[in-house]
Legacy VTK file of the C-alpha trace (Angstrom):
# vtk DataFile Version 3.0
C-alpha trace
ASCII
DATASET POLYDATA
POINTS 88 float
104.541 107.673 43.257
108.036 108.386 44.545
109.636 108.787 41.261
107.012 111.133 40.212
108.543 113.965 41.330
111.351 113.729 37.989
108.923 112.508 35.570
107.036 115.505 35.873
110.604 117.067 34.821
110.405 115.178 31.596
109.197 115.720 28.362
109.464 113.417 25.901
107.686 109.569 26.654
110.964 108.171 25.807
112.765 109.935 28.594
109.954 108.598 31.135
110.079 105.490 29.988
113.882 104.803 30.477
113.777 106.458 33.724
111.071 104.221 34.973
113.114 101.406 33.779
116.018 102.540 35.759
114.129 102.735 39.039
112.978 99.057 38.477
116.363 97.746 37.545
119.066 99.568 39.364
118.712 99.196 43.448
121.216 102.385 43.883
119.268 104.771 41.758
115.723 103.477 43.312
117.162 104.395 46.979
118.349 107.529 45.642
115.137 108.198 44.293
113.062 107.502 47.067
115.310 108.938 49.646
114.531 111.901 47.764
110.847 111.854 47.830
111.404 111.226 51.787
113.684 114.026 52.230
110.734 116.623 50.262
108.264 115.085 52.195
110.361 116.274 55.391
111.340 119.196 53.917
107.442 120.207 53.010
106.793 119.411 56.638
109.617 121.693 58.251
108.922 124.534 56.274
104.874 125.056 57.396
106.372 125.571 60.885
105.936 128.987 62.182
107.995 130.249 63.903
110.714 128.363 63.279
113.103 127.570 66.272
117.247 128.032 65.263
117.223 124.166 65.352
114.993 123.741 63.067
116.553 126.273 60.554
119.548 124.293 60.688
117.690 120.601 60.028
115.776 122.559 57.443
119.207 123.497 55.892
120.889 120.452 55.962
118.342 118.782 54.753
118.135 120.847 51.701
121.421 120.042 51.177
121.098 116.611 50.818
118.034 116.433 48.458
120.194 118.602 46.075
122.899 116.318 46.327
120.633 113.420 45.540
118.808 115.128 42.777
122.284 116.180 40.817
123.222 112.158 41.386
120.059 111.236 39.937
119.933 113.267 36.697
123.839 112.402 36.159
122.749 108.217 36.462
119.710 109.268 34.209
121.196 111.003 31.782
124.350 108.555 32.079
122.264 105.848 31.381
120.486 107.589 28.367
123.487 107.592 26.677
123.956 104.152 27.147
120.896 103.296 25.394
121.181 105.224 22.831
124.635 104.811 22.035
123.747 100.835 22.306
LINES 1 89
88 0 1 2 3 4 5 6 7 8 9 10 11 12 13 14 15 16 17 18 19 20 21 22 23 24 25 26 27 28 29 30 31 32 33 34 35 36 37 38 39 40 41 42 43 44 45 46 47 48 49 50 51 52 53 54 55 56 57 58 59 60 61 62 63 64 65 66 67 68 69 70 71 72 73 74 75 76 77 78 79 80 81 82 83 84 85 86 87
């Protein structure tokens, strides 16, 4: 399960519940999710190779980069949208 990954990062039932919702309902956050999960699944990969080549340091990196980006736009939509709900 691609969203996995975050709901493991939640506590309360509430929380998983309104982030599943999200990811059913909001196209941008579901490609943001699941780009994630692909960019792990890469990054997993990359990082069993021994040794690594400069090249592959560098994908490594950049990749990296890009998951974090995703996962700080993902909790800011989450916890943007909690607010919502709550507030509403």
């Amino acid at each position: 399960m691609k969203k996995g990954l975050f709901l493991k990062e939640l506590t309360s039932e509430e929380d998983k519940k309104l982030f599943t919702e999200l990811y059913e309902n909001d196209e941008t956050f579901k490609e943001w999710v699941d780009r994630h999960y692909e960019l792990n699944v890469k990054v997993d990969k990359l990082e069993k190779h021994n040794p690594m080549s400069h090249s592959l340091e560098m994908e490594l990196e950049a990749l990296k980069k890009e998951k974090l980006k995703l996962k700080d736009l993902i909790w800011a939509k989450f916890n943007e949208y909690k607010k919502q709900k709550v507030a509403g």
